[in-house]
PDB file of the backbone (N, CA, C, O) and the ligand in Angstrom, with CONECT records:
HET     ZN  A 101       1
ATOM      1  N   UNK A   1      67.670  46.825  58.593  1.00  0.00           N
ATOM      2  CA  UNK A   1      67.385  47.810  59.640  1.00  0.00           C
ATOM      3  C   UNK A   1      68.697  48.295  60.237  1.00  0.00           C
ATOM      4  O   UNK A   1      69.620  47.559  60.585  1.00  0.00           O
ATOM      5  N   UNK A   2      68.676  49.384  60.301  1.00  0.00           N
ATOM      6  CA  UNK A   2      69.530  50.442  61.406  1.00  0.00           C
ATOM      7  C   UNK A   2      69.631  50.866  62.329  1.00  0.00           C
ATOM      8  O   UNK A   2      69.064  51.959  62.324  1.00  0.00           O
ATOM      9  N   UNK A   3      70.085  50.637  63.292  1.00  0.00           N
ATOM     10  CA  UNK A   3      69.681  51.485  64.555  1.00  0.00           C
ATOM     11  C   UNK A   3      70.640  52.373  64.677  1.00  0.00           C
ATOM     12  O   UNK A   3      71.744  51.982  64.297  1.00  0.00           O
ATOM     13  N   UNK A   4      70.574  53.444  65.086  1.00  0.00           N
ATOM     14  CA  UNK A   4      71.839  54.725  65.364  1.00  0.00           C
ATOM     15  C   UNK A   4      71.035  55.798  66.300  1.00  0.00           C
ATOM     16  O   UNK A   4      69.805  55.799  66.245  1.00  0.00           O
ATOM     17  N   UNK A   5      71.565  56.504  66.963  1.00  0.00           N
ATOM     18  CA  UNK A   5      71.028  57.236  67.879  1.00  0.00           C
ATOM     19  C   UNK A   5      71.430  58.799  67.356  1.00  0.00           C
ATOM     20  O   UNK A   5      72.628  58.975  67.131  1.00  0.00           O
ATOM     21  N   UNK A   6      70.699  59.716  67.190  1.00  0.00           N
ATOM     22  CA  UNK A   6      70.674  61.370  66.660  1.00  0.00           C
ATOM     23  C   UNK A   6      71.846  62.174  67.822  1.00  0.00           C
ATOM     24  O   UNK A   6      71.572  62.501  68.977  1.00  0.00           O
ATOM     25  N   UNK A   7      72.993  62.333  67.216  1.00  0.00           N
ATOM     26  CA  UNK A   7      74.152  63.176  68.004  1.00  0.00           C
ATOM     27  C   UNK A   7      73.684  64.401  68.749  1.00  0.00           C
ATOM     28  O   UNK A   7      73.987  64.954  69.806  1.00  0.00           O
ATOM     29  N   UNK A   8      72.701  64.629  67.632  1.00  0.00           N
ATOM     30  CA  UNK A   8      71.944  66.547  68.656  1.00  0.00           C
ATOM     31  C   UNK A   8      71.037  66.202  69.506  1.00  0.00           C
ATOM     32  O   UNK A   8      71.171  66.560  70.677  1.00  0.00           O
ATOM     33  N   UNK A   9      69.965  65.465  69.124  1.00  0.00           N
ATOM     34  CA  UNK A   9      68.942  65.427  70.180  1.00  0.00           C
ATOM     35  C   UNK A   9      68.756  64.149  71.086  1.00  0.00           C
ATOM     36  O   UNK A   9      67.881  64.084  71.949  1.00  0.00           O
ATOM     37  N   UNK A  10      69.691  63.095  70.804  1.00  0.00           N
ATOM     38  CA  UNK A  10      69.426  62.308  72.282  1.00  0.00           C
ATOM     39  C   UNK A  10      68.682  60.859  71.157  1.00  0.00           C
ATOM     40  O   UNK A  10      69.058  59.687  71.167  1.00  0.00           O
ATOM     41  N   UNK A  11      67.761  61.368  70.439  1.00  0.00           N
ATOM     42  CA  UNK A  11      67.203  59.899  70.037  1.00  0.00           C
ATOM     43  C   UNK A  11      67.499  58.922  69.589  1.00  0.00           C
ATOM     44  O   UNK A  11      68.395  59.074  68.758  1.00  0.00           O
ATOM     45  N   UNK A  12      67.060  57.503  69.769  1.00  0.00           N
ATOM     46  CA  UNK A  12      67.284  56.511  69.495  1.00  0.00           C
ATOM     47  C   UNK A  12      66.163  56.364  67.676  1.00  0.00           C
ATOM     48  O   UNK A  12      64.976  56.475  67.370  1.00  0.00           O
ATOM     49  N   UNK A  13      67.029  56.168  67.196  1.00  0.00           N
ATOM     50  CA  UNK A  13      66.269  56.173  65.761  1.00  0.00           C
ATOM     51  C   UNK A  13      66.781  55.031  65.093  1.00  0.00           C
ATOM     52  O   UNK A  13      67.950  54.650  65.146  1.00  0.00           O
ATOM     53  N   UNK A  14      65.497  54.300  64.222  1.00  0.00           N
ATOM     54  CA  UNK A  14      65.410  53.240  63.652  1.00  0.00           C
ATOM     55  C   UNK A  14      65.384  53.288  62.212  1.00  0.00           C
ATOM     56  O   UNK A  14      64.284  53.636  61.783  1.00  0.00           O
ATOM     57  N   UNK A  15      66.525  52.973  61.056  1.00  0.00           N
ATOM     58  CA  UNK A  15      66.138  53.296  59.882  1.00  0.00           C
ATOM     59  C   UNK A  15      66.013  52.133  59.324  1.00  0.00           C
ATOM     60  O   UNK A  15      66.641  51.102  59.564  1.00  0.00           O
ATOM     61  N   UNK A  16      64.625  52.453  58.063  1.00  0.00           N
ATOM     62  CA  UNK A  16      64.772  50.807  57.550  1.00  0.00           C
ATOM     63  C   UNK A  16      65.066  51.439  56.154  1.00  0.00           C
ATOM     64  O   UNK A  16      65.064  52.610  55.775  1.00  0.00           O
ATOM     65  N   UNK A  17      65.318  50.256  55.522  1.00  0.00           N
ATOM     66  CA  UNK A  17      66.451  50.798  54.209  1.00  0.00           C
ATOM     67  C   UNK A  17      65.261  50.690  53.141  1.00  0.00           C
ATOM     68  O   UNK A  17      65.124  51.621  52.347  1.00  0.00           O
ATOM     69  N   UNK A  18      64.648  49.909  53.105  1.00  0.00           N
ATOM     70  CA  UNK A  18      63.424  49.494  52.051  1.00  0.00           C
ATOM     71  C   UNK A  18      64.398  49.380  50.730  1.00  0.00           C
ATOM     72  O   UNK A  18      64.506  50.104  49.741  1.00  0.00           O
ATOM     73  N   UNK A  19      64.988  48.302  51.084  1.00  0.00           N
ATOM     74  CA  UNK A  19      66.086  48.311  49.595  1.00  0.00           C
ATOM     75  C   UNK A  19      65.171  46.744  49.296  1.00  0.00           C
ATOM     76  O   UNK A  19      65.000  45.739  49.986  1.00  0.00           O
ATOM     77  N   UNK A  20      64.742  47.135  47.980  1.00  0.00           N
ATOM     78  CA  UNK A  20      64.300  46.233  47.219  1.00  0.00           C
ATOM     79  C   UNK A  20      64.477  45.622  45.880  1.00  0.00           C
ATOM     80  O   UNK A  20      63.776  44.717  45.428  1.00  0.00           O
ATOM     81  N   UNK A  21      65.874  46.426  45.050  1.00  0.00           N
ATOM     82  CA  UNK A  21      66.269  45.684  44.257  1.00  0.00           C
ATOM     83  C   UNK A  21      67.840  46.247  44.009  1.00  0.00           C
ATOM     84  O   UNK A  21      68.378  47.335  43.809  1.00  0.00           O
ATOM     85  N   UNK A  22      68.341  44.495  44.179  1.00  0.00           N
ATOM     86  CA  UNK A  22      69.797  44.574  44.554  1.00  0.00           C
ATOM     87  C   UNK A  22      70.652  45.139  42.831  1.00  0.00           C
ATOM     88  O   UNK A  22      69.778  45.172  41.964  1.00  0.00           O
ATOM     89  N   UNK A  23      71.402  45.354  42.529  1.00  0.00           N
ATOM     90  CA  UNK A  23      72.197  45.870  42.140  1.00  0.00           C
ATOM     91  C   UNK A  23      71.687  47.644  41.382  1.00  0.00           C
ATOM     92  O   UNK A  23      72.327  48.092  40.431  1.00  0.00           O
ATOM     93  N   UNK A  24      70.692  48.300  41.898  1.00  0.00           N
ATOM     94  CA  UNK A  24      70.520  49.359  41.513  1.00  0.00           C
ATOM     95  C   UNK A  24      70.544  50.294  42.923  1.00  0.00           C
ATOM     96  O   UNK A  24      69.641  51.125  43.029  1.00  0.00           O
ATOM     97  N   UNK A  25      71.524  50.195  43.994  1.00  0.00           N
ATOM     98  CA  UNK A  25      71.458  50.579  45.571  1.00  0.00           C
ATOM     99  C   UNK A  25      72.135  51.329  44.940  1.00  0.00           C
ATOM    100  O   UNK A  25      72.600  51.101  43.823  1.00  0.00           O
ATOM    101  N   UNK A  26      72.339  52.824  45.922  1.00  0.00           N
ATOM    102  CA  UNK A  26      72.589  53.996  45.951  1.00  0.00           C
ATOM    103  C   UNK A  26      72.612  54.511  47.639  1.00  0.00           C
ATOM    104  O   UNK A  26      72.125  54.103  48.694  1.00  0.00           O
ATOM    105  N   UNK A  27      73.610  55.820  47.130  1.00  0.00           N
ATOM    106  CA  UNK A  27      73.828  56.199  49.172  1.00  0.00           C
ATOM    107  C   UNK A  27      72.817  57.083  48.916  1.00  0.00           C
ATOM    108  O   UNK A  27      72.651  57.778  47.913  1.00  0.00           O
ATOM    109  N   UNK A  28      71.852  56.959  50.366  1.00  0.00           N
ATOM    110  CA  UNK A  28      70.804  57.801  50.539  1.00  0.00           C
ATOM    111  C   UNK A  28      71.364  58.340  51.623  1.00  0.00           C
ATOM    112  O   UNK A  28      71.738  57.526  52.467  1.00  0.00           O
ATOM    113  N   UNK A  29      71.576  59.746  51.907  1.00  0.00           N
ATOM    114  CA  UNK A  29      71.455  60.373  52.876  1.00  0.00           C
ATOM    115  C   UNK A  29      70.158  60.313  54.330  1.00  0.00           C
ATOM    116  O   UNK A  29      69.289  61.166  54.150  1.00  0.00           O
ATOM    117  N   UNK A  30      70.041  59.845  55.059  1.00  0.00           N
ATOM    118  CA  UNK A  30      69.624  59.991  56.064  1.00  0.00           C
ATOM    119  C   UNK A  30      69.534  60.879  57.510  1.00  0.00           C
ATOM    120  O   UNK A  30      70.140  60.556  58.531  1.00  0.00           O
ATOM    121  N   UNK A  31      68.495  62.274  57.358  1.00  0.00           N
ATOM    122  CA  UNK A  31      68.238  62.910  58.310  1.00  0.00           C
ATOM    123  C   UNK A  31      67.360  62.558  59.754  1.00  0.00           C
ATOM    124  O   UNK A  31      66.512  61.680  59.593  1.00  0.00           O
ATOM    125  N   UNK A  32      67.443  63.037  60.914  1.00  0.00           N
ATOM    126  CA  UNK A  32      67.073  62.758  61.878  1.00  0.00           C
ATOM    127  C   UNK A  32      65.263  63.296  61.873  1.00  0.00           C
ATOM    128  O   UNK A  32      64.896  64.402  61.475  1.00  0.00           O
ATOM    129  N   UNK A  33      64.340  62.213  62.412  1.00  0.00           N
ATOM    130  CA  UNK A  33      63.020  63.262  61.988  1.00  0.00           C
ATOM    131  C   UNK A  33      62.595  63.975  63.202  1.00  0.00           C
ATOM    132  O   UNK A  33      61.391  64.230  63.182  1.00  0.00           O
ATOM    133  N   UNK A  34      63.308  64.431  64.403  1.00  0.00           N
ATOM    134  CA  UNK A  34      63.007  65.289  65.576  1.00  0.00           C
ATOM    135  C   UNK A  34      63.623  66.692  64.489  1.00  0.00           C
ATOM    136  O   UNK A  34      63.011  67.593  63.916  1.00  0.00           O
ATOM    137  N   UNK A  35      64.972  66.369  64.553  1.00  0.00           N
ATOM    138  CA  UNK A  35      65.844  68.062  64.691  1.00  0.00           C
ATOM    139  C   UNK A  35      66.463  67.934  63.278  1.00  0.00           C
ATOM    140  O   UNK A  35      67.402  68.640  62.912  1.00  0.00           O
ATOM    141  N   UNK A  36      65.910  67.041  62.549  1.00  0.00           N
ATOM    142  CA  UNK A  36      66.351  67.132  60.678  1.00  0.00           C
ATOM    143  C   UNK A  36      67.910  67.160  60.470  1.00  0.00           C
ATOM    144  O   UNK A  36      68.337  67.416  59.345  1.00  0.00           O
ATOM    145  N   UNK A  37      69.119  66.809  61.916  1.00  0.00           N
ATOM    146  CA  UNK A  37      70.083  66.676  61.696  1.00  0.00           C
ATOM    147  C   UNK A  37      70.457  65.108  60.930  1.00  0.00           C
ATOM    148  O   UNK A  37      69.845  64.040  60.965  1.00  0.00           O
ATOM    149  N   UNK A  38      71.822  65.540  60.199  1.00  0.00           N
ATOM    150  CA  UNK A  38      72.152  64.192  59.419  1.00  0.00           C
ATOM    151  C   UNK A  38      72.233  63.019  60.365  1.00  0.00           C
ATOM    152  O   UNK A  38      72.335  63.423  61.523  1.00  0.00           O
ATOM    153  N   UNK A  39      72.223  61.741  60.271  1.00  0.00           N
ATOM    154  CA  UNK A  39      72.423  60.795  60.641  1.00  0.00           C
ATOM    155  C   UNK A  39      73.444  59.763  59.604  1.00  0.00           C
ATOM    156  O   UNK A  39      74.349  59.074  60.075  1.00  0.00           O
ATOM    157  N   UNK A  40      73.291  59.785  58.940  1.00  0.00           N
ATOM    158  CA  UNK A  40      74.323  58.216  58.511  1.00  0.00           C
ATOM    159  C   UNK A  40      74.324  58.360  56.622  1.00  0.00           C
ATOM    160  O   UNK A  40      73.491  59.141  56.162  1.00  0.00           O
ATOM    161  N   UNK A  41      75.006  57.807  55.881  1.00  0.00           N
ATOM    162  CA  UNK A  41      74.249  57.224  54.919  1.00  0.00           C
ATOM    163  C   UNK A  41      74.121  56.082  54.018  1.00  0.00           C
ATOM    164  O   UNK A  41      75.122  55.496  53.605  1.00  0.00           O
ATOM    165  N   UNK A  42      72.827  55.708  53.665  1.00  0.00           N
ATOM    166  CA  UNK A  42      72.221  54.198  53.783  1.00  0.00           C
ATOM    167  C   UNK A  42      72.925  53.612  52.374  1.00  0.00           C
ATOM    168  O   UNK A  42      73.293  54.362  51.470  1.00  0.00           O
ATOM    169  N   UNK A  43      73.051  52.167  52.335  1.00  0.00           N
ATOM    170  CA  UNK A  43      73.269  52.311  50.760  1.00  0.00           C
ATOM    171  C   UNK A  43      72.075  50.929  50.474  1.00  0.00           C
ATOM    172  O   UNK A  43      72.075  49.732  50.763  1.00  0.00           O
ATOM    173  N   UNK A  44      71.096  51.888  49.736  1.00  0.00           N
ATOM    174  CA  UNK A  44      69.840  51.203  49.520  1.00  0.00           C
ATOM    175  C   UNK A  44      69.849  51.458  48.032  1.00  0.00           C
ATOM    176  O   UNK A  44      70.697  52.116  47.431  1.00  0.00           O
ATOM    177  N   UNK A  45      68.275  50.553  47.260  1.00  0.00           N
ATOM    178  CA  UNK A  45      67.808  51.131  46.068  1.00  0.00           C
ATOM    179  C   UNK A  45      66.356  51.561  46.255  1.00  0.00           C
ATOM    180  O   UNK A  45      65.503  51.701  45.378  1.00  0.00           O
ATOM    181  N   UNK A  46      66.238  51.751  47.630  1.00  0.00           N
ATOM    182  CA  UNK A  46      65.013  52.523  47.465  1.00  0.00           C
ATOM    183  C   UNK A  46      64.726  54.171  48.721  1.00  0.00           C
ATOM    184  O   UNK A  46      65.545  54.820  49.371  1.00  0.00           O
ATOM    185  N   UNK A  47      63.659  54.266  48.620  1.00  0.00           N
ATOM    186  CA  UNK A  47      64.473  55.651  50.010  1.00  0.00           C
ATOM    187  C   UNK A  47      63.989  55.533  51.494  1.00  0.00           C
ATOM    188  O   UNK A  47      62.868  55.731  51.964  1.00  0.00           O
ATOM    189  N   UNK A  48      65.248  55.124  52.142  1.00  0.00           N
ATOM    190  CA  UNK A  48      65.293  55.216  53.639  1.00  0.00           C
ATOM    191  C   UNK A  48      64.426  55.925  54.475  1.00  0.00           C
ATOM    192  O   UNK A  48      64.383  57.139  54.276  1.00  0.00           O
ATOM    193  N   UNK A  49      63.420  55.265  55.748  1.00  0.00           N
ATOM    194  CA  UNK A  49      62.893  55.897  56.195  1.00  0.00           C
ATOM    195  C   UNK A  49      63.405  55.825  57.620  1.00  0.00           C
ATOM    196  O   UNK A  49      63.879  54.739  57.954  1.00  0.00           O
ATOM    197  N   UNK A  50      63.389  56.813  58.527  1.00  0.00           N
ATOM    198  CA  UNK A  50      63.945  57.055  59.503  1.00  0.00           C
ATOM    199  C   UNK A  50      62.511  57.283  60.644  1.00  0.00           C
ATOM    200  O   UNK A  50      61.516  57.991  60.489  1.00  0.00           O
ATOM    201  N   UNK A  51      62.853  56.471  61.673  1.00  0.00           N
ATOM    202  CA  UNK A  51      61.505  56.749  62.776  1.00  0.00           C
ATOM    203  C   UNK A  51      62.213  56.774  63.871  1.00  0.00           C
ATOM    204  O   UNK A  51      63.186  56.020  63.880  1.00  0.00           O
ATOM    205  N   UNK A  52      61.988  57.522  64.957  1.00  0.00           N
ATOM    206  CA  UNK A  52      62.124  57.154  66.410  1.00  0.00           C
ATOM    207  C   UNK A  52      62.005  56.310  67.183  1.00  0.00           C
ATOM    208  O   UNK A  52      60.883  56.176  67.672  1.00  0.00           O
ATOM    209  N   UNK A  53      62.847  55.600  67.521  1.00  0.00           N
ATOM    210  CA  UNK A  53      62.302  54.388  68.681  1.00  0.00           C
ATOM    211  C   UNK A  53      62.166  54.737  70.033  1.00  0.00           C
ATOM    212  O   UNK A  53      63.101  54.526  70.805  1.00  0.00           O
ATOM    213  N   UNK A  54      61.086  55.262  70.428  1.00  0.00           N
ATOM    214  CA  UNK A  54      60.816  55.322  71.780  1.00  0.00           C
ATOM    215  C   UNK A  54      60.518  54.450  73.015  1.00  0.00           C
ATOM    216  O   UNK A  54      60.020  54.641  74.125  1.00  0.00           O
ATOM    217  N   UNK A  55      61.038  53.410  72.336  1.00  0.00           N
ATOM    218  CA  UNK A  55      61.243  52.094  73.585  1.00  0.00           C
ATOM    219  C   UNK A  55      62.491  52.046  73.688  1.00  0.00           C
ATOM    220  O   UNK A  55      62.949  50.931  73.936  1.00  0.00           O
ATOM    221  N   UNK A  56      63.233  52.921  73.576  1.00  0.00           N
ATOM    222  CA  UNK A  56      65.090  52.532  74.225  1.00  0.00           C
ATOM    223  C   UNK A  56      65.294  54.056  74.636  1.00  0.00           C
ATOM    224  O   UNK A  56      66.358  54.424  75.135  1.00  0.00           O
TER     225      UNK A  56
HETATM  226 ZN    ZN A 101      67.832  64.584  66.229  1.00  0.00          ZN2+
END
């Protein structure tokens, strides 16, 4: 898990990597899901999902 907060809109966003098999990880790009700005990128083997945490 990730936590990082969205530079444009203020949110606190939670990414989980869902990496489930180790030596086939790859950088996934990770967008914000309010304002679809970039956020980070993951190095998973499967594809990153990004949610809002609205308890922080
Ligand atoms: Zn955002």
């Amino acid at each position: 898990m990730i936590f990082t907060k969205c530079s444009i809109c203020g949110k606190s966003i939670t990414i989980r990597e869902n990496d489930f098999q180790p030596g086939c990880r790859d950088f996934e790009d990770v967008s914000c899901p309010i304002c679809n700005a970039f956020l980070t990128s993951v190095f998973t083997s499967g594809i990153p999902e990004a949610h809002v945490d609205e308890a922080r």
